[in-house]
N, C-alpha and C positions, 0 to 999 in steps of 0.2 A: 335743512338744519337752520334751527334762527332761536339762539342762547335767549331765555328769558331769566336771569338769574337772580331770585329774588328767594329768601328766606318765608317769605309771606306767602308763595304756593305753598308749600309744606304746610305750615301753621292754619289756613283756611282749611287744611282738609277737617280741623274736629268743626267746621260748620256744622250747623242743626241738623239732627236728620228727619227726612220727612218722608216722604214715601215711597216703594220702589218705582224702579221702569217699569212700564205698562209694555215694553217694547223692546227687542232687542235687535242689533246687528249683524248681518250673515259673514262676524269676523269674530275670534276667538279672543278670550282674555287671558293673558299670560303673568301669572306669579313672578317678577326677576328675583325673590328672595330675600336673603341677607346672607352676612358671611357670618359664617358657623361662631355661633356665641351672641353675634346679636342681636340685638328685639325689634328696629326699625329700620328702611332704609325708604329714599326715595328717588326719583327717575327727574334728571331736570335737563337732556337735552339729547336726540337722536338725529343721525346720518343716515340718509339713504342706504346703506347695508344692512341697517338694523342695527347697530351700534347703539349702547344709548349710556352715557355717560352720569352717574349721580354720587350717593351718598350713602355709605352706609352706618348704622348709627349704634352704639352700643349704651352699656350702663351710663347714668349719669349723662353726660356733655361729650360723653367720647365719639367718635366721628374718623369714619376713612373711607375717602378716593376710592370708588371703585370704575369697572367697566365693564357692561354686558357688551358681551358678542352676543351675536345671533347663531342658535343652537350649536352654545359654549358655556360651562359654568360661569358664576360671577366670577371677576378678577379686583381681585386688591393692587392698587396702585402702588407703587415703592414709595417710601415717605422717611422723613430724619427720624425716626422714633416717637414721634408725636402723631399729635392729630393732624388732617387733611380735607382736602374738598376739590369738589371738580365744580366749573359752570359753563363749560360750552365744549362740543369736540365736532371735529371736522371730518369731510370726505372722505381723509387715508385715516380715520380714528386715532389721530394724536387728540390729547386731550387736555386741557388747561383749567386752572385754580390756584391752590395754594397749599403750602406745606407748612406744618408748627416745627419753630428751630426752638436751639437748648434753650434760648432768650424767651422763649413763650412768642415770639413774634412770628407773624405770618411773612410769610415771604412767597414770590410767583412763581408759579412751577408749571411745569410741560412736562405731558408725559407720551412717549411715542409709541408705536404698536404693542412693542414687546410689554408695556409697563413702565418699560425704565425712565426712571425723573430726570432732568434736567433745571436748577434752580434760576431763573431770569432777575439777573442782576442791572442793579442798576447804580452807578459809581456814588456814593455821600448817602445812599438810601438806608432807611431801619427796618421796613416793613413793603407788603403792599399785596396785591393781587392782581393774577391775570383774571379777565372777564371775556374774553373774548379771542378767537381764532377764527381764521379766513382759512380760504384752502390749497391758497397758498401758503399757508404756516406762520405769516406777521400774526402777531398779537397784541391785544388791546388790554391795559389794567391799568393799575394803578400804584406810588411807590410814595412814601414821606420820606421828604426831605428836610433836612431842620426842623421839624415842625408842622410843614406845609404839604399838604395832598397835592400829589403833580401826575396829570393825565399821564402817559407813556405807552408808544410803540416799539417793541419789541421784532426785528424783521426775521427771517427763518434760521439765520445765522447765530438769532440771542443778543443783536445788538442793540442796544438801548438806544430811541430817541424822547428825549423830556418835550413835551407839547407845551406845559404849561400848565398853571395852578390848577385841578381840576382830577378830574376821574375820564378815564376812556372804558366806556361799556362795550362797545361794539365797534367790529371794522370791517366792513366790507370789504368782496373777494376783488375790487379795484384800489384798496387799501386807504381809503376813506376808514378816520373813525370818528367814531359818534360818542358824545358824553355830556361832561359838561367842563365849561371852563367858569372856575369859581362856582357861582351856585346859577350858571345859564346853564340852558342846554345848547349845545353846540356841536359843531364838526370842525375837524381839520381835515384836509385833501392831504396824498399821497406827496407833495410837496411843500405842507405845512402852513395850508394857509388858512386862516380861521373866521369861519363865519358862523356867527350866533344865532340862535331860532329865535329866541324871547326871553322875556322878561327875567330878576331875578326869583327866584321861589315856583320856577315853572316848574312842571315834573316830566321829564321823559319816561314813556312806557314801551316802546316800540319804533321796529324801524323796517326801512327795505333795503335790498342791496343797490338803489339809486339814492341813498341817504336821506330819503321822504324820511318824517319820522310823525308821531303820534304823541300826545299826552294830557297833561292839564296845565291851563293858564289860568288864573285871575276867576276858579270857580266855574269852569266851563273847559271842553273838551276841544283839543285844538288839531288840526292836521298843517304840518307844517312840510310843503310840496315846494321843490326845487328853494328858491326863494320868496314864495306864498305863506300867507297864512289866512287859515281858512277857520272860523269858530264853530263849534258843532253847538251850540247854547248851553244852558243849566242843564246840572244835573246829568250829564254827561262823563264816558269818559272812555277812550278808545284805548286797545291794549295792544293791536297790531295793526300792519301793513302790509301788504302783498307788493310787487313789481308791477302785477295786473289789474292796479287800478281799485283795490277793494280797501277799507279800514273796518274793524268789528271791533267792538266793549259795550259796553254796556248804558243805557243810557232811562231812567227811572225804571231802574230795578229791574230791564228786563234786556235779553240778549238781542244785539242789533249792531247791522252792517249797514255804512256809509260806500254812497260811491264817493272813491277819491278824487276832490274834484274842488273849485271856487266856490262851488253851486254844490254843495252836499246835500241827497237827498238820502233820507233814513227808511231802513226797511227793518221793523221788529221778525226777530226770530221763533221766540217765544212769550209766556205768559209771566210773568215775575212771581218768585224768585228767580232768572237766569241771567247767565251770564256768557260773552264770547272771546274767548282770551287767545286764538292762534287761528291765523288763515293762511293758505299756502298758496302758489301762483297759479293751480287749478281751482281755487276759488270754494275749496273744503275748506269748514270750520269747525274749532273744536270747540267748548266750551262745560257748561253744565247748564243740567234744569233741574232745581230745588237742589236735592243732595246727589246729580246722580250728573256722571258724565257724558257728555252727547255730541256729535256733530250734526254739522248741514253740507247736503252738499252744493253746489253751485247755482243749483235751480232753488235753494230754499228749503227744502225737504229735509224734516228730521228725523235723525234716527239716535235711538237710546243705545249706550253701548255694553256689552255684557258686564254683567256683576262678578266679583270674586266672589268665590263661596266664603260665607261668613261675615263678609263685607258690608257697613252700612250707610257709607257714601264713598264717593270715588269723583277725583277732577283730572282734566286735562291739564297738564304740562310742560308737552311738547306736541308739535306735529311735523313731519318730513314733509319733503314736496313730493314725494312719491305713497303720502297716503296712511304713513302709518304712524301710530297715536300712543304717547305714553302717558303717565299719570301717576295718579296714589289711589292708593284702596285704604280708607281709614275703617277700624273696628270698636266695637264697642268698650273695650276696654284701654280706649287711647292711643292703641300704638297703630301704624302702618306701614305698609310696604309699597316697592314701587312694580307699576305693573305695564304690559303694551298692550295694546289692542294691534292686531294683523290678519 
């Protein structure tokens, strides 16, 4: 499980379409739905049980929390009577985002196996979101204060600690989190101590649970290892990182994995249009090529992954470390749903 929470998977899915798979893989594509009345939903993060945590999406701007189990109908999250959203959920399927109060303000929310919400407060705050959960249950988001965006961890208890002006995306299950302080990307350790990757205007796209992380600098793709920075050149731009040494994104237009290293050398995947947005510590990647969702697996080998019926492109979103793949299925007539591969 490794939260990519971005609005911008969703919205790529009305990419261009182009042609189908030539190819499929000896794993099945599964519909998750929507909840009865809906017209769209989407898949933005899975657990090794096959839990997979997203969105489901109604008329208009409407939106609520949901959670697939695996072979269990969708569940609707509990919510204040408003809208909702999930972006990351964990090992025992608690699952983290945010809930709309009577203020219209977003506020962090946790939700544990049953459904049931929990709102993660934080003292002088208006607003904010959770982004992230570990498995031990600390959580990473984000909360305004006066004014001011301030990172915040959250420990299993709901207790608030303020990091400092910035956003907390990510925390690792050693309770590292990853974000940004003001407009760096950066980390705090488990005892608060803060060290920055780079520059300001940098972009974080990805991370490992040794707090490597991935992104863009100054126009070029950067992998930022322990206290290293390492440049991947123009026209680059990395979207993940493994534990096991690997980075994938994409680099002119086409899908490609770095080894993690000083010394990065580049090995393309496919032919462009593609792209490599999720690698797991077995060294599987997920990605697309042209309109259609695909991985690789360790050796380089691609394979196309089944189509929904009706469906006219489809991306990866998530991937487990045990292999299994979620995503969207876009249709021709705009809308989509979220789907797994297993």
């Amino acid at each position: 499980m490794k939260n990519k929470l971005s609005s911008v998977l969703v919205v790529a899915v009305a990419a261009t379409f182009l042609s189908a798979p030539s190819a499929q893989a000896a794993v099945a594509v599964e519909d998750l739905g929507t909840l009865p009345g809906d017209l769209r939903s989407a898949a933005l993060d899975i657990n090794e049980l096959g839990s997979v945590a997203g969105v489901s999406y109604g008329t208009g701007v409407s939106q609520h929390a949901v959670r697939w189990d695996r072979n269990a109908p969708i569940k609707k999250l509990n919510d204040l009577g408003f809208d909702s959203g999930t972006s990351a959920i964990n090992r025992h399927s608690t699952v983290v985002g945010y809930v709309i109060d009577s203020a219209n303000e977003a506020q962090p929310a946790r939700w544990d196996t049953s459904g049931a919400l929990t709102v993660l407060t934080v003292p002088g705050a208006v607003r904010g979101v959770a982004y992230d959960i570990n498995d031990s249950g600390s959580v990473a988001g984000t909360a305004t204060i006066n004014g001011v965006s301030q990172a915040v961890v959250w420990d299993s208890a709901g207790v608030a600690t303020v990091l400092g002006a910035g956003q907390g995306s990510h925390i690792t299950n050693t309770g590292t989190v990853i974000g940004y302080s003001g407009d760096q990307p950066a980390r705090w350790t488990d005892g608060g101590g803060l060290y920055v990757y780079d520059n300001p205007g940098a972009l974080l796209l990805g991370h490992n649970q040794a707090a490597d992380a991935v992104g863009t600098s100054g126009g070029e793709g950067v992998l930022w290892l322990g206290r290293r920075r390492a440049t991947l050149g123009p026209d680059t731009s990395p979207r993940d990182i493994s534990d096991t040494g690997w980075a994938v994104g994409v680099a002119s237009s086409r899908a490609v994995r770095w080894e993690a290293s000083e010394f990065t050398s580049a090995e393309f995947l496919a032919p462009a249009p593609s792209a490599a947005a999720e690698v797991n510590d077995a060294g599987v990647i997920g990605g697309t090529v042209g309109s259609w969702a695909a991985t690789w697996n360790a050796a380089g080998a691609q394979t196309m992954l089944p189509v929904l019926s009706g469906s006219n492109r489809s991306q990866v979103t998530g991937l487990s470390e045990n292999g299994q793949v979620i995503g969207v299925a876009g249709f021709a007539n705009g809308t989509y749903r979220a789907v797994v591969w297993r």
